[in-house]
N, C-alpha and C positions, 0 to 999 in steps of 0.2 A: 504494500500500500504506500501511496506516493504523500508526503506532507504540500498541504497547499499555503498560500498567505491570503485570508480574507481580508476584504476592505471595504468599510459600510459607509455611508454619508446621509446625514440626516439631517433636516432642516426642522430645529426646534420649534415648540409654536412660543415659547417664550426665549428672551434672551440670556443666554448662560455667563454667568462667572465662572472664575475657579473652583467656589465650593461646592458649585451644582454638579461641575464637571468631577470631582474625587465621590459627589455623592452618587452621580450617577456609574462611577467605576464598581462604587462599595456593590450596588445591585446585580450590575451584569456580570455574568462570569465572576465570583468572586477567587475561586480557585485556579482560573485560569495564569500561569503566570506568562503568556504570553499576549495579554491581552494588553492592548494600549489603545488609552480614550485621549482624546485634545479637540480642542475647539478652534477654528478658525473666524475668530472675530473680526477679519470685518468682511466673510462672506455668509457669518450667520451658519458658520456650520458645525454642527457633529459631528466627529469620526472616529470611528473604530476598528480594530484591528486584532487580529491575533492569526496564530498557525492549526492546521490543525490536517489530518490523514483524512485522506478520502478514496475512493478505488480511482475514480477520474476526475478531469474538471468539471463534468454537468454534476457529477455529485458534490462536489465541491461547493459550486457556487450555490444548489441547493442549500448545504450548510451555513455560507454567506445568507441566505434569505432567514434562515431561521435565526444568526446573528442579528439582522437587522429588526427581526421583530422583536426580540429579545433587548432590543436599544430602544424600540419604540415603545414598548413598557414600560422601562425604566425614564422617559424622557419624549411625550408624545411630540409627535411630527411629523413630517412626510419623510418617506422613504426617496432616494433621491435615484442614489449608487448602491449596487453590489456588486465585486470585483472578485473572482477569482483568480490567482495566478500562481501558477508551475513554474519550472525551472526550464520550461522551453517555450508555453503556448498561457493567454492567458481568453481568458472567459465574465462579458461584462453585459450588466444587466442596468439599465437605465428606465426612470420614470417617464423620463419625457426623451424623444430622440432625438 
């Protein structure tokens, strides 16, 4: 099984600070330690990140969407991005094209 890197983007419906963004870590994936949250302030965005094994990239990026609902819980908003990528080929999922 191949390890892939997700990468989620999420436009909050409010605006985040730092301690929204450590609150919003403490929720999602807590045990995960490859997970990393940051906010892109001045495009208003979410994002998340971590590693994780998949058989391929359509499973992968499946994983990314369950990522990204799992952020949307923790931190409601529109889902933007989901990103899969490999060490050769990568796999992206957009709201709007």
């Amino acid at each position: 099984m191949d390890t892939f890197t997700l990468f989620v983007a999420l436009r909050p419906e409010q605006p985040l600070d730092d301690d929204a963004v450590d609150a919003i870590g403490a929720l999602v994936r807590p045990g995960d330690d490859d997970l990393r949250i940051w906010r892109e302030a001045g495009r208003g965005l979410l994002r998340v990140s971590t590693e994780c094994p998949a058989e391929n990239l359509e499973a992968a990026l499946e994983l990314g969407h369950a990522l990204g609902a799992e952020a949307q819980t923790a931190c409601p908003g529109s889902l933007l991005e989901v990103s899969a990528l490999g060490d050769e080929d990568s796999l992206v999922w957009r709201s709007v094209p």
